[in-house]
C-alpha positions in Angstrom: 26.1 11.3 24.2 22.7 10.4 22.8 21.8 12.7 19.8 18.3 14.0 21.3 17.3 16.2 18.9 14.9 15.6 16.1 16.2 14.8 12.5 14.1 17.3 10.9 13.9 21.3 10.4 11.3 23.4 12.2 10.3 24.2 7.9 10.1 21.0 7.5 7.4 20.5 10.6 5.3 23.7 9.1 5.4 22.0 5.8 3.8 19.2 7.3 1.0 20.8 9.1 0.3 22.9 6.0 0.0 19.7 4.2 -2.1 18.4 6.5 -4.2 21.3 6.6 -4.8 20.8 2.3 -5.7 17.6 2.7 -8.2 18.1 5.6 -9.6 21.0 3.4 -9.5 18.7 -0.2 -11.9 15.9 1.8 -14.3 18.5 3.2 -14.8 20.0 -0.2 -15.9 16.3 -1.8 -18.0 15.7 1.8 -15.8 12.8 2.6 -16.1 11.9 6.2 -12.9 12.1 8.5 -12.5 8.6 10.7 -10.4 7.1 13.5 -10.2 3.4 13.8 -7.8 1.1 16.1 -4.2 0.9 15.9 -4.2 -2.3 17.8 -5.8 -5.5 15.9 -6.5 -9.2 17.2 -6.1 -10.0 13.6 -3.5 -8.7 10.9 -2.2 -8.7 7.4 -1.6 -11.9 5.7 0.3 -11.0 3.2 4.1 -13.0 2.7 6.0 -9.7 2.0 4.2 -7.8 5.1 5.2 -8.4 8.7 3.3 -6.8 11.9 4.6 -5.9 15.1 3.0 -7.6 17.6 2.5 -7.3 21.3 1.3 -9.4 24.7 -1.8 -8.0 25.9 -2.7 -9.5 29.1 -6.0 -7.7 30.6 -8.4 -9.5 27.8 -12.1 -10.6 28.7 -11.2 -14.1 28.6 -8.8 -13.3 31.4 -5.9 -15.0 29.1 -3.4 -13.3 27.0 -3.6 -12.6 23.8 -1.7 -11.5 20.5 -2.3 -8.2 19.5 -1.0 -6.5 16.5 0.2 -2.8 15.6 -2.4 -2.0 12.3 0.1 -2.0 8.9 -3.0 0.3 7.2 -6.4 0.8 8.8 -7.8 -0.9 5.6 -9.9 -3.5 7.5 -11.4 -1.5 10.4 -12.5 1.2 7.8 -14.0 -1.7 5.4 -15.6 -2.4 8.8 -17.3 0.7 8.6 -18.3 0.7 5.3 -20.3 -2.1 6.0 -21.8 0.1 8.8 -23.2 2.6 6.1 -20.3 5.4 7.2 -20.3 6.8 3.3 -17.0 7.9 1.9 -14.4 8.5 4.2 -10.7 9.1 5.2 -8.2 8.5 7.8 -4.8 10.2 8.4 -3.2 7.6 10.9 0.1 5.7 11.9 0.8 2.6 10.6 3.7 0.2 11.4 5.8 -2.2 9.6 8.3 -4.6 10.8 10.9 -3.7 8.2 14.6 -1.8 8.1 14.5 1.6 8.2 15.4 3.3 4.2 15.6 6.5 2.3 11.5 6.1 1.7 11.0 4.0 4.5 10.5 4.4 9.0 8.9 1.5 11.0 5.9 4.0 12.2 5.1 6.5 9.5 1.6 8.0 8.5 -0.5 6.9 6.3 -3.5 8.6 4.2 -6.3 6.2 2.9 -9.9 6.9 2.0 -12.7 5.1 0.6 -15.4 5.7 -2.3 -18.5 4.2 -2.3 -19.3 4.0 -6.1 -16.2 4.5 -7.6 -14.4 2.3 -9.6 -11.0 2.2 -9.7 -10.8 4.2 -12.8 -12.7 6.9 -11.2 -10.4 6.6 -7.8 -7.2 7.5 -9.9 -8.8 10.5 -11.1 -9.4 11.4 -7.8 -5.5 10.3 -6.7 -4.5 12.5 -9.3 -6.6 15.7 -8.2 -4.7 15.5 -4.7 -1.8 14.9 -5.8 -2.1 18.3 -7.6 -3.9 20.3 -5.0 -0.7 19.3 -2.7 2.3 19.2 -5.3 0.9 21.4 -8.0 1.6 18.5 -10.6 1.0 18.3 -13.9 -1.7 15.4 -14.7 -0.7 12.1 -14.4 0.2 9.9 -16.9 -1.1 6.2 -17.3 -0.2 2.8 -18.2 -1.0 -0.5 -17.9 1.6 -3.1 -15.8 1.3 -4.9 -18.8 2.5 -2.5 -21.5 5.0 -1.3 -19.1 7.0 -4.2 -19.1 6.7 -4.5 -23.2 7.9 -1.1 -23.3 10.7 -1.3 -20.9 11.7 -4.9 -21.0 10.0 -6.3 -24.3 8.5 -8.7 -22.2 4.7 -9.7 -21.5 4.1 -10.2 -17.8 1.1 -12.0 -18.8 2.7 -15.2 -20.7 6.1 -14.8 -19.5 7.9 -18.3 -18.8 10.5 -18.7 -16.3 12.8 -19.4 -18.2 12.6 -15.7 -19.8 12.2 -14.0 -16.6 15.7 -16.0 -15.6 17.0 -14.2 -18.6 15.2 -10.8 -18.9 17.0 -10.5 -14.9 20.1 -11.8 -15.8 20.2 -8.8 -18.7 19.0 -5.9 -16.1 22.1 -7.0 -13.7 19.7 -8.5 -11.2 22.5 -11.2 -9.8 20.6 -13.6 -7.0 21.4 -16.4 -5.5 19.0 -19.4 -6.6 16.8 -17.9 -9.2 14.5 -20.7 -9.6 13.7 -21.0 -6.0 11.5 -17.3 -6.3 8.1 -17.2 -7.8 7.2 -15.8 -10.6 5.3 -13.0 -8.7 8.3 -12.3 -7.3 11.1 -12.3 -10.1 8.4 -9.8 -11.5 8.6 -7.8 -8.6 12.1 -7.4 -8.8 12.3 -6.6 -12.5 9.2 -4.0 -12.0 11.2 -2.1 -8.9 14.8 -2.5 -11.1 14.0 -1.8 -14.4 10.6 0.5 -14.2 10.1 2.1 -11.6 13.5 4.4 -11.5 12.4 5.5 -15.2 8.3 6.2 -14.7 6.9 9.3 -13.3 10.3 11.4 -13.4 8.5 14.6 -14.8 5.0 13.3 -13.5 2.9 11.3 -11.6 2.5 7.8 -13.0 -0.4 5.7 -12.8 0.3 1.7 -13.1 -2.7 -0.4 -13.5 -3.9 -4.0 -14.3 -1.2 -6.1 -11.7 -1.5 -9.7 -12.6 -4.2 -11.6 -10.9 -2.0 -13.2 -8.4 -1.3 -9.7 -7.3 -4.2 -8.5 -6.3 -4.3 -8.0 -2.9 -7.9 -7.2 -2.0 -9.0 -5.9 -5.5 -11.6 -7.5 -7.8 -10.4 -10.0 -10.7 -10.9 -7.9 -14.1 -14.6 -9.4 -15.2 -12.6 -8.6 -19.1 -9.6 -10.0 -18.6 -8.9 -12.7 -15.7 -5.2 -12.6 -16.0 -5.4 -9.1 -14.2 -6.9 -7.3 -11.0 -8.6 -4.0 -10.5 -5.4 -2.6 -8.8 -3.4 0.6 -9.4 -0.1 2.1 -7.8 1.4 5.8 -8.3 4.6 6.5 -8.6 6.7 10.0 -8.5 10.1 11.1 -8.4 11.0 7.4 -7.5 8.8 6.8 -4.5 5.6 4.6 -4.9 3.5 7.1 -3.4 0.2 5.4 -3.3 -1.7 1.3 -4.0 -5.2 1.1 -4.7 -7.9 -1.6 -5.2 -11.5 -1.4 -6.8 -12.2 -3.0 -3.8 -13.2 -7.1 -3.3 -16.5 -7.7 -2.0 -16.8 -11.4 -1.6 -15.9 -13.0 2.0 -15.3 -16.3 0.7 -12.9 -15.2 -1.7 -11.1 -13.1 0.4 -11.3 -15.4 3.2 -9.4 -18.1 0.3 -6.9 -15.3 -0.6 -6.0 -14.9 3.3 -5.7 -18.8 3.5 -3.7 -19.0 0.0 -1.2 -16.1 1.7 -0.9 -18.4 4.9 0.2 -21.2 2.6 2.8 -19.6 0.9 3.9 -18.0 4.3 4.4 -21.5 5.5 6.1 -22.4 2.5 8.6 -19.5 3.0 9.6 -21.1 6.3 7.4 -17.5 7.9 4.7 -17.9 10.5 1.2 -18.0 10.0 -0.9 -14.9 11.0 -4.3 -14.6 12.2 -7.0 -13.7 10.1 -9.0 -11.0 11.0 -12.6 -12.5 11.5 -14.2 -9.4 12.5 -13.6 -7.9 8.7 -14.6 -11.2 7.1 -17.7 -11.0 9.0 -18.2 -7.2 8.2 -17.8 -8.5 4.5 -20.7 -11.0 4.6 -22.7 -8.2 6.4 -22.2 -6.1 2.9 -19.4 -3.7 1.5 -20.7 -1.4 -0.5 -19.6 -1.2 -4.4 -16.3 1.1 -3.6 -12.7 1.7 -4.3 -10.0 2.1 -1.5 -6.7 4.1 -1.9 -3.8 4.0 0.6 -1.2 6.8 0.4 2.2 7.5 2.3 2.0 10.9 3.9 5.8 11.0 4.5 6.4 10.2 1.3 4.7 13.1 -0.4 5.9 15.5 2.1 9.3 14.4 1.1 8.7 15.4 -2.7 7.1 18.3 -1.7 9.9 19.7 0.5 13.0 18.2 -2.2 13.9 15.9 1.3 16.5 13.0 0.0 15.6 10.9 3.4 12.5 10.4 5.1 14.5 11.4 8.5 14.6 14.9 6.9 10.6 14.9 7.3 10.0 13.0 10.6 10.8 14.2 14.0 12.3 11.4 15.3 13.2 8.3 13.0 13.0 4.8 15.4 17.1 4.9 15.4 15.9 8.0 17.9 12.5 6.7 19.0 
């Protein structure tokens, strides 16, 4: 017999809506504007480590099919309409990732990300932090830099490390892979950060992690101080990366670079290519304001706020019983 019922407790759904409800009520205090956007793109993420669902739409103008994609954040339709003069806003939305279901992880989940025009990223975080303890009653968070992070846990400078010691710092935490050398050194950073740091930062606290190299910086701005990093923070708590934030890129033609840059390491990966999404590039040569952009997992915090262990303990039906 098919197991029908949801995976999670009637509490559980009135912990949700009460969530919900505080961070409805902590956006209308700062006069930040509620938004919907489309779930369905003609264009999607680039990124090598992100992968869209995709589906066959066949009732187009152009009477011919086309590709259309299942959003992973509703980043670039909200970019869209901060070109469009909307002023701060926030969306609480689905998103979707083609990726194995996990203790922090579902296919769909929802997905809390806002916008400030004339913040900085500095000033985001202090915002971050101000939610997070309107809706977990936290202590303040603590802060660090990616950089000092690594020194502290792994005597190691992300900044100048070689190879050859990233071969050997991984080697040292356990981390046993087959053909090291074949993996970037983005990624063999990637693995030490999620092996080594993350378990031990923001057990008692939210933690703040800021500064990721350069050639991880999504969509934020280079540092104009220091080159070697970007304008990007995450937030981890009670071992979930709860939230990734940029001081956001304005410049089309570098973004439209970073996009092709992510194709060409896709390719190299043996991944398909994806479609750029035209309509935001456009939007950025129209103007994006001066801003910083914040996406946050709703599921995720619910879990620490409840004690769940899974995120099926928090979702009413997980896709195993979609």
């Amino acid at each position: 017999m098919q197991q029908w019922q949801p995976t999670t407790s009637h509490q559980n759904r009135v912990a949700r809506a009460n969530l919900l409800r505080t961070i409805r009520a902590f956006f209308c205090q700062r006069d930040v504007l509620e938004v919907e956007t489309p779930t369905l793109s003609q264009g999607t993420v680039t990124d090598e480590h992100l992968d869209a669902f995709a589906t066959d739409f066949y009732y187009g103008s152009t009477g011919k099919p086309v590709s259309l994609f299942l959003q992973t954040s509703p980043e670039y339709a909200m970019k869209r309409l901060l070109c469009a003069d909307s002023g701060a806003i926030y969306q609480i939305s689905k998103a979707f990732r083609h990726e194995g279901e996990g203790r922090w992880h579902n296919p769909e989940f929802t997905m809390l990300e806002w916008y400030r025009p004339g913040f900085s990223h500095v000033e985001l975080m202090a915002e971050v932090d101000a939610l997070l303890i309107a809706t977990l009653d936290t202590e303040p968070a603590d802060k660090i830099s990616y950089q000092q992070a690594f020194i502290d846990v792994l005597g190691l400078d992300p900044l100048t490390a070689t190879n050859h010691a990233l071969d050997d710092k991984m080697r040292c935490c356990g981390i046993d892979i087959n053909a090291p050398e074949t993996l970037s050194i983005d990624s063999k950073l990637q693995l030490l950060f999620g092996q080594a740091i993350e378990p031990i930062i923001g057990r008692e606290r939210p933690c703040f992690v800021y500064g990721f190299p350069a050639s991880q910086a999504a969509l934020a701005r280079i540092n104009p101080e220091d080159k070697r990093i970007a304008d990007r923070f995450e937030v981890y708590f009670q071992g979930a990366e709860l939230a990734n934030g940029f001081y956001e890129l304005c410049a089309p033609d570098e973004q439209r670079r970073r996009f092709a840059q992510d194709n060409e390491k896709r390719r190299a990966a043996g991944l398909p290519t994806k479609p750029i999404d035209e309509y935001f590039l456009s939007a950025l040569e129209a103007g994006l304001p001066d801003c910083a952009g914040v996406a946050l997992g709703i599921d995720r915090l619910l879990m620490i706020k409840v004690g769940a262990r899974h995120i099926q303990d928090v979702i009413n039906f997980p896709v195993s019983r979609a």
